[in-house]
C-alpha positions in Angstrom: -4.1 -7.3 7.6 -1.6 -9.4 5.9 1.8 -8.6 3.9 0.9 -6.5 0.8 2.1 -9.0 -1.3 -1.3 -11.4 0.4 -3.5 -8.4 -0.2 -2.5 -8.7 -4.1 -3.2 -12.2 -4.1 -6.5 -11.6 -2.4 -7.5 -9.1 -5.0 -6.3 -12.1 -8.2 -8.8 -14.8 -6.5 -11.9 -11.8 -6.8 -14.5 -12.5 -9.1 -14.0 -10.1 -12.1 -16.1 -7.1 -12.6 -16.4 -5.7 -16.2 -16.1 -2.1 -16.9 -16.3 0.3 -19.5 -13.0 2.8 -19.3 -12.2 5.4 -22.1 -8.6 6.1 -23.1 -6.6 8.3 -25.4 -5.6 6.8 -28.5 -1.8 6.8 -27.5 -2.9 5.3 -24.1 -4.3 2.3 -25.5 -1.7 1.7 -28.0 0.4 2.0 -25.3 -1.7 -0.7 -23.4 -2.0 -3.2 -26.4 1.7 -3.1 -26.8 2.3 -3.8 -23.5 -0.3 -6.8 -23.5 1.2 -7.9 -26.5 4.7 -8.5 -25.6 3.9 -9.9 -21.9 1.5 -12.5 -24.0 -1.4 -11.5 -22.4 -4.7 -10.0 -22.3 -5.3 -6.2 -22.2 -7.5 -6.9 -19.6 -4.8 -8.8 -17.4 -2.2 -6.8 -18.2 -4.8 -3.7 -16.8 -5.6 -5.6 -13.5 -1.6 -6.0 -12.9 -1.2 -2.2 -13.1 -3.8 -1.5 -10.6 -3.0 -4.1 -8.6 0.8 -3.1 -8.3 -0.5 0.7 -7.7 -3.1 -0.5 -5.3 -0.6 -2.3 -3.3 1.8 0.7 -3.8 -1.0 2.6 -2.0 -1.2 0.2 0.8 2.4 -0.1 1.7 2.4 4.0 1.6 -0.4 3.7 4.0 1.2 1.7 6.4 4.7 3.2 6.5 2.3 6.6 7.6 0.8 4.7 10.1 3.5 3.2 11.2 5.7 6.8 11.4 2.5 7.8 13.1 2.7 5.4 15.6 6.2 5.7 16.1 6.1 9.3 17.1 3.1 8.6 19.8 5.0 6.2 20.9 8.2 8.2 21.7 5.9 11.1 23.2 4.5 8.3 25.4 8.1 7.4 26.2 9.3 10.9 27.2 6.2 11.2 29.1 6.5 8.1 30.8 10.6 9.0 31.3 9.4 12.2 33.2 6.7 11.1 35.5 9.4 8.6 36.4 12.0 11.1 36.9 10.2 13.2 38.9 8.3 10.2 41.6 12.0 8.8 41.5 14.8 11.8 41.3 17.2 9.7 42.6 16.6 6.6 40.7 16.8 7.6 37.0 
């Protein structure tokens, strides 16, 4: 999988998909604001939100995997340290 910012650009060249949402009144004056001083759509200004929290999501989802992986990899490495230790007593 590529860097997060390539998975962001992967999700900009999609086709768009409409949908119907419903929002509190504050929320989409907030949202038409917001759209209003960037000078764009609400719509665009939408799919950057979720695009920055989807790619939030991914980057949290690899730095777990990679901790994950880190720690199997250190067990593997203490493992590894004292099947040495003990074929080679002398050695290590």
């Amino acid at each position: 999988m590529g860097s997060p910012g390539e998975v962001r650009g992967d999700i900009m060249r999609r086709k768009a998909r409409r949908l119907t949402i419903s929002l509190s009144q504050e929320l989409a004056q907030v949202v038409k604001e917001i759209a209003r001083e960037r000078k764009t759509s609400r719509s665009k200004m939408l799919s950057a939100c979720l695009e920055e929290l989807a790619k939030k999501r991914l980057c949290a989802q690899m730095e777990e995997g990679y901790k994950t992986m880190a720690n199997e990899n250190l067990e593997c490495a203490k493992t590894a340290m004292n099947l040495a230790h003990e074929a080679m007593p002398d050695w290590i």
